[in-house]
VEXLUMLUM-702192 format. One record per residue (C-alpha): x, z, y; residue in three letters. Coordinates in steps of 0.2 Angstrom, whole numbers, plus 5000, padded with zeros to 4 digits. Each point is the difference from the previous one (the first is absolute). Layout:
XZYALA...
end
This chain:
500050005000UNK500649975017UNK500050095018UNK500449985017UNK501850044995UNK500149874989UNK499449865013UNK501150065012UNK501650014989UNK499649824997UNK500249985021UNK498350015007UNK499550105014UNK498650104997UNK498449945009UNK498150015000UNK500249874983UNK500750144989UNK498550084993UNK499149854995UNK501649914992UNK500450144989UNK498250004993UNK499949834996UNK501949994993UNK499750154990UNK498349944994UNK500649854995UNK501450074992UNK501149865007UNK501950035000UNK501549895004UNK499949845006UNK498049994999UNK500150165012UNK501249935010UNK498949845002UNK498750105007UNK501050115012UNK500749845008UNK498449995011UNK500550175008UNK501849955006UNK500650035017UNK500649875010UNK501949995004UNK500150095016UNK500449915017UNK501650055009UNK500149995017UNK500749845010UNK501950025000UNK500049945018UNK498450035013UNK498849824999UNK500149905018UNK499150065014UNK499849955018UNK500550105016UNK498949975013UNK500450145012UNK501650045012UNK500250165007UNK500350035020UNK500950195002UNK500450144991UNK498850084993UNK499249814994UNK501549964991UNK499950174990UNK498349944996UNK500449834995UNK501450074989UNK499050114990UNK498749854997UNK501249894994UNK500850124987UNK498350074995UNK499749794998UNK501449964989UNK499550144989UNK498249955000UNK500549814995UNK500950074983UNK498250024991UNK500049894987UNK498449905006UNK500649965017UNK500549845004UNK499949995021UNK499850105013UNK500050035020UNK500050115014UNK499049995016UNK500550055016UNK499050165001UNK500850074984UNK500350194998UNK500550084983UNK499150124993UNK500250114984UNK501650014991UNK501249864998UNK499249844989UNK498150045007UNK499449845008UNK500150035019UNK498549995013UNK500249835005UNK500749904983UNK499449874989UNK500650014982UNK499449854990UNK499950044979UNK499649904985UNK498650054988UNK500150185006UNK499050105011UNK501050155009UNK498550135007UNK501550105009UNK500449855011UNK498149985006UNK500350195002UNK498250115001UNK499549915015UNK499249874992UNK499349865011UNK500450065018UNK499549875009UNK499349955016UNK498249925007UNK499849925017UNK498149985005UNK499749915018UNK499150105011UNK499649845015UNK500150055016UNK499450184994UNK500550125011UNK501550114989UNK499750165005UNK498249974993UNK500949944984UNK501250154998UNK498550125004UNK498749914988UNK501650014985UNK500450195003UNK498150024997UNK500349904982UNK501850034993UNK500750144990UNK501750055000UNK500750164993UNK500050054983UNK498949994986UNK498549925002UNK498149985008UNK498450124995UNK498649934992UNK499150005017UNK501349905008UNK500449884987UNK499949814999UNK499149904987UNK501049974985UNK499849804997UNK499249994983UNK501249844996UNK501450125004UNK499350164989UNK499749854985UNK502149945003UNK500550184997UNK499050044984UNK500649854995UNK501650064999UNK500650154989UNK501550055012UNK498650005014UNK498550064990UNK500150205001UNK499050125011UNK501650045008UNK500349845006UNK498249925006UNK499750205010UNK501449955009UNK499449825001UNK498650055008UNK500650155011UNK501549915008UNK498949835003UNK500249995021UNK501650115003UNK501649995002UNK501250134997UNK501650055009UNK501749975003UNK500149815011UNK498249964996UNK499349975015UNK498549915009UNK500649895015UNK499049915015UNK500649875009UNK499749845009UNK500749824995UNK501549925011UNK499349844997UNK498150035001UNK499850175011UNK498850044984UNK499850184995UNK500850014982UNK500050164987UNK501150014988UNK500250144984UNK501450064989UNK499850094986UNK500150004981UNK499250034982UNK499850185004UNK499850144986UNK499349834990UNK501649924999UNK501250165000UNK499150034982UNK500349824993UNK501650035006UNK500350154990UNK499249924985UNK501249865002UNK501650095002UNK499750084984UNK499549854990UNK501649925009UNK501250174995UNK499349974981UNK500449845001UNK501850045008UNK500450124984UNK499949884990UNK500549845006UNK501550055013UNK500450165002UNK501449985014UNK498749945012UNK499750135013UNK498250094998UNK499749935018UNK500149814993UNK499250024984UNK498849844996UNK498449964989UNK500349834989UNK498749885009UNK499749954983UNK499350124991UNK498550085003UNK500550165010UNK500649875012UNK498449875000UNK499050145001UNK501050095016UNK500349835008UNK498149975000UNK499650205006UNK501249945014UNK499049875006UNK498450125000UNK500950125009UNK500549865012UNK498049965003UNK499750195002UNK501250005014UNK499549855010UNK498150054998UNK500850175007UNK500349915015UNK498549895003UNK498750164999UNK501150105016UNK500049815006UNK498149964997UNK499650185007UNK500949965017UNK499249865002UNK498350064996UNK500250135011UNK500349895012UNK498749874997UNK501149864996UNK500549874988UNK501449985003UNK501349845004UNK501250004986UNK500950074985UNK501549994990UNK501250154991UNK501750024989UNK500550134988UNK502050045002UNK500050104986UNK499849924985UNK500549904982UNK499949815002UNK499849894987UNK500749835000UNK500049934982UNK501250134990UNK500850065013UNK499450165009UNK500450035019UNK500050185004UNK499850025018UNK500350185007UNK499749985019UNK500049825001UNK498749865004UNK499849874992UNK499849825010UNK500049884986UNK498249974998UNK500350004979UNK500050184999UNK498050035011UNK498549934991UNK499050045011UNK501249935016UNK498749995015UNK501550005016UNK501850035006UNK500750174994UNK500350175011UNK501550105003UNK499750155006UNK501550075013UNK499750175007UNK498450065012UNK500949965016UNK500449824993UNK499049864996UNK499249944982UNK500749854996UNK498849864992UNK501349904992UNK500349854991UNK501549924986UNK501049894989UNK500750064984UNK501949994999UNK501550054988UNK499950165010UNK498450065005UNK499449964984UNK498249985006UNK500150155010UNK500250095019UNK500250185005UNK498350114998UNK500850095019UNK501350105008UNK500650094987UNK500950175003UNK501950055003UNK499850214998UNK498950094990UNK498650085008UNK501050185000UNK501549915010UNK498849935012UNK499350165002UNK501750115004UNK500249815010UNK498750085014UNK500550185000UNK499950095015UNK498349915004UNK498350054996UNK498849884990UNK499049995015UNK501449935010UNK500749864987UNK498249954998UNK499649975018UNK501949895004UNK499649904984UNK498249975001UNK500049975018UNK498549885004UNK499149994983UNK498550094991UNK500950084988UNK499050134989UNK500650114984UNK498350024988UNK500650184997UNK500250035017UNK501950064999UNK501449905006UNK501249924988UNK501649955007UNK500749914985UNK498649855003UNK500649975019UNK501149855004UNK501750085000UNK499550034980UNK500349834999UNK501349865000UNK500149915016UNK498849864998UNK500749865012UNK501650034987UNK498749984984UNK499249825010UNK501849945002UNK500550014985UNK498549934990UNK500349835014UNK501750014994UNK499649994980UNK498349924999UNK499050154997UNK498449905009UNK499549945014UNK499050115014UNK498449895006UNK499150145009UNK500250195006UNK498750155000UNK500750065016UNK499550214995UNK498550085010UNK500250164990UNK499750084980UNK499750144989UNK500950064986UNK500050164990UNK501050125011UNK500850154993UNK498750064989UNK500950134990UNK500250095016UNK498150074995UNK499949974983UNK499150134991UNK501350094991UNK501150015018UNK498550115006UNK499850104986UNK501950065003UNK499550035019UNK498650114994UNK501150114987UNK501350005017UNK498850065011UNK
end
C-alpha cells in the first residue's frame, strides 16, 4: 500500500491531488510502471528561471535637479529588476514615474508588456482608475462643482442603503456570472461603493475648455473595495501559481497562465470590474447633470490602470494611458491626463511608437513621498500652504480637513512632465480644462472614528 511518503519519495510535491491518487492507485492495486503511467498526469512543470539579463524597456523620462534624478534612479533599477520576470518581454517608463514598494515592483507610471501571463501585482489594488469627462455647455462651473458635491462620495467605505444608487441589473447578472465575483462580500460592496470615490488623488475637478469656453467635469477614481477584493483573490491564485512554476519570481510579479482557467476566468472578472468602474462614474455623472437639468454635450473616459490585451501579449499599465485605440472597446474621444488642481486636464491625442508603446503619462507624478512633502512645509500651518497653493480656485476637501499632500507642490512640476511627453511622443495635447476648482477626499483620518475614541479615553 502506498502513502504520501511514497509519492513524494518518487519527487512529487504534495498538493490537493494526494488523497484521491492514493485511493485510486491503492484500489487498483497498480504498481510499477502502470502506477507510474498514471502519476504522469500530476507532474510539475520544469520551473521557469528568471531572465539572465532584464528584457528591453523604453525610457521616456529625464530628470531636471536633484531630487528628480534620485527619483529617476530608483525607477530605473526597480525597472531592470521588474523586466527579469520570465514573462516579460517589453517595457517603458513615462515621464511622471515614481517607484513605489521595494526594488522590482512595477513603478507608478510603467508599462510592462507580458506573454500569456497576467501579473495582478502590476495592475496593483487599484483596479481601473480611470478618468470621465462630461461637457457641461456654457453651464456655469460653480453650479457644476456645487450640484457634484451634492452627488459624489469620497472617504472610506461605502453609501447607506438610503443614499445608494441603483445597481444596473446587467451589471448584478455579469458578477453572478462569475465565481471570483459571485459572493455576498463582493456584490455588498458592489452596491455600497456604486457613486464614490475613495481617497488618496481621487478627486472631482471643474473646469472650462481652452478651445470652447465650455464647462467640463472630469472624475478619477478606481474599482473601490470591488476591485481591491479581485485583487486579493488574484494575488493568491497568482502566488500558487508562482510556487509551482518559478519560484525565483518575486511575490510582487507573480502571474496567472492566461491559459488555464484561473486565468480565463480572472481576465474576464477584470473586464466586469472594468464595467463596474465606468458605470461608477456615469451615475456621479448622470446625478450632476440631473441635478442640473441638463443633457449634457459630450462624453468620453480612459482607465490608466489596467491589463491590456493585444493578441498573447498582456500590457500591464500602472499609471499610464493608453492612446492606441486597440486597447478601448468602447473608444468614444481623445484621452485625459490629469496634472495637478492648479494645472489643466489635458484632452490628448497619439501615435503608437517603439517607445510609448501605445501609451502617455496618466499625470504629474510625484518626486517625495507624502511624509517628505509634509516636513517640506514645516513651520507653516495647513491653513497657510492651502491658501498660497489654492490661490484663485474652489478647492473643497469632502472631509472637511485640509490635506497637504494633494496640493501642487506634491507634485512634479507639470510644464517639465508636458516637455517631455513633446520630446518622446507621449501624445499630442488638442485642448485644456483650464481648472475652476475640485473636491477630493481631504484628510479624513484626521476624524475617523477610532481617532476620537482615543480623544475620549484622553480626556
Amino acid at each position: 500500500m502506498i502513502t504520501g511518503k511514497t509519492l513524494i519519495d518518487l519527487g512529487f510535491k504534495s498538493g490537493k491531488w494526494f488523497p484521491e491518487a492514493i485511493a485510486h492507485i491503492n484500489a487498483q492495486q497498480l504498481q510499477g510502471k502502470e502506477m507510474l503511467n498514471y502519476l504522469e498526469q500530476f507532474k510539475s512543470p520544469p520551473t521557469i528561471d528568471l531572465h539572465q539579463k532584464a528584457a528591453d524597456f523604453a525610457i521616456n523620462i529625464e530628470a531636471e535637479n536633484e531630487l528628480e534624478q534620485s527619483n529617476v534612479n530608483s525607477v530605473v533599477a526597480t525597472m531592470e529588476t521588474l523586466m527579469k520576470t520570465p514573462t516579460l518581454v517589453n517595457g517603458a517608463i513615462m515621464p511622471d514615474a515614481c517607484p513605489t514598494g521595494p526594488t522590482g515592483t512595477i513603478p507608478v507610471g510603467g508599462v510592462a508588456v507580458a506573454k500569456n501571463a497576467i501579473h495582478p501585482g502590476m495592475h496593483s489594488a487599484d483596479i481601473c482608475c480611470s478618468v470621465m469627462l462630461t461637457d457641461f455647455g456654457k453651464m456655469d462651473p460653480k453650479k457644476v462643482l456645487d450640484a457634484a458635491h451634492q452627488n459624489t462620495h469620497f472617504g472610506p467605505g461605502g453609501r447607506d442603503r438610503d443614499t445608494q444608487y441603483r445597481f444596473p441589473e446587467e451589471l448584478l447578472k455579469d458578477f453572478e456570472s462569475n465565481y471570483m465575483l459571485n459572493n455576498e462580500k463582493m456584490i455588498q460592496a458592489a452596491r455600497s461603493h456604486l457613486g464614490t470615490q475613495g481617497d488618496g488623488n481621487h478627486f472631482l475637478f471643474v473646469g472650462i475648455s481652452k478651445e470652447t469656453g465650455n464647462t467640463m467635469m472630469i472624475t478619477h477614481h478606481g474599482s473601490r473595495g470591488v476591485g481591491a477584493n479581485l485583487y486579493t483573490q488574484g494575488m493568491k491564485i497568482a502566488e500558487r501559481f508562482r510556487k509551482e512554476l518559478s519560484p525565483e519570481t518575486l511575490k510582487q510579479n507573480a502571474w496567472i497562465p492566461y491559459d488555464t482557467e484561473e486565468g480565463q476566468l480572472y481576465w474576464q472578472a477584470l473586464q466586469i470590474i472594468r464595467k463596474w468602474t465606468k458605470a461608477n462614474h456615469e451615475v456621479i455623472h448622470n446625478a450632476t447633470l440631473q441635478a442640473l437639468h441638463s443633457d449634457g454635450w459630450d462624453r468620453y473616459w480612459n482607465e490608466h490602470n489596467f491589463v491590456f490585451k493585444d493578441q498573447d501579449l498582456f500590457y500591464h499599465a500602472k499609471g499610464a494611458t493608453p492612446l492606441d485605440s486597440k486597447f478601448m472597446p468602447d473608444i468614444t474621444g481623445p484621452r485625459l491626463i490629469p496634472l495637478n488642481m492648479s494645472e489643466p486636464v489635458l484632452i490628448v491625442s497619439g501615435e503608437t511608437t517603439d517607445n510609448n508603446l501605445g501609451f502617455a503619462p496618466h499625470g504629474a507624478g510625484r518626486n517625495m513621498s507624502r511624509t517628505q512633502h509634509r516636513k517640506s512645509k514645516e513651520g507653516k500651518t495647513f491653513e497657510q500652504v492651502f491658501a498660497e497653493e489654492t490661490k484663485g480656485l474652489d478647492v473643497r476637501f469632502f472631509s472637511k480637513e485640509i490635506d497637504i499632500t494633494e496640493l501642487p507642490t506634491a507634485y512634479k512640476n507639470a510644464d517639465s512632465v508636458r516637455k517631455q511627453m513633446a520630446t518622446y511622443g507621449l501624445g499630442t495635447v488638442e485642448d485644456e480644462v483650464m481648472p475652476y476648482g475640485c473636491i477630493m477626499a481631504g484628510d479624513w483620518q484626521k476624524n475617523a472614528p477610532w481617532r476620537r475614541k482615543k480623544k475620549r479615553r484622553r480626556k
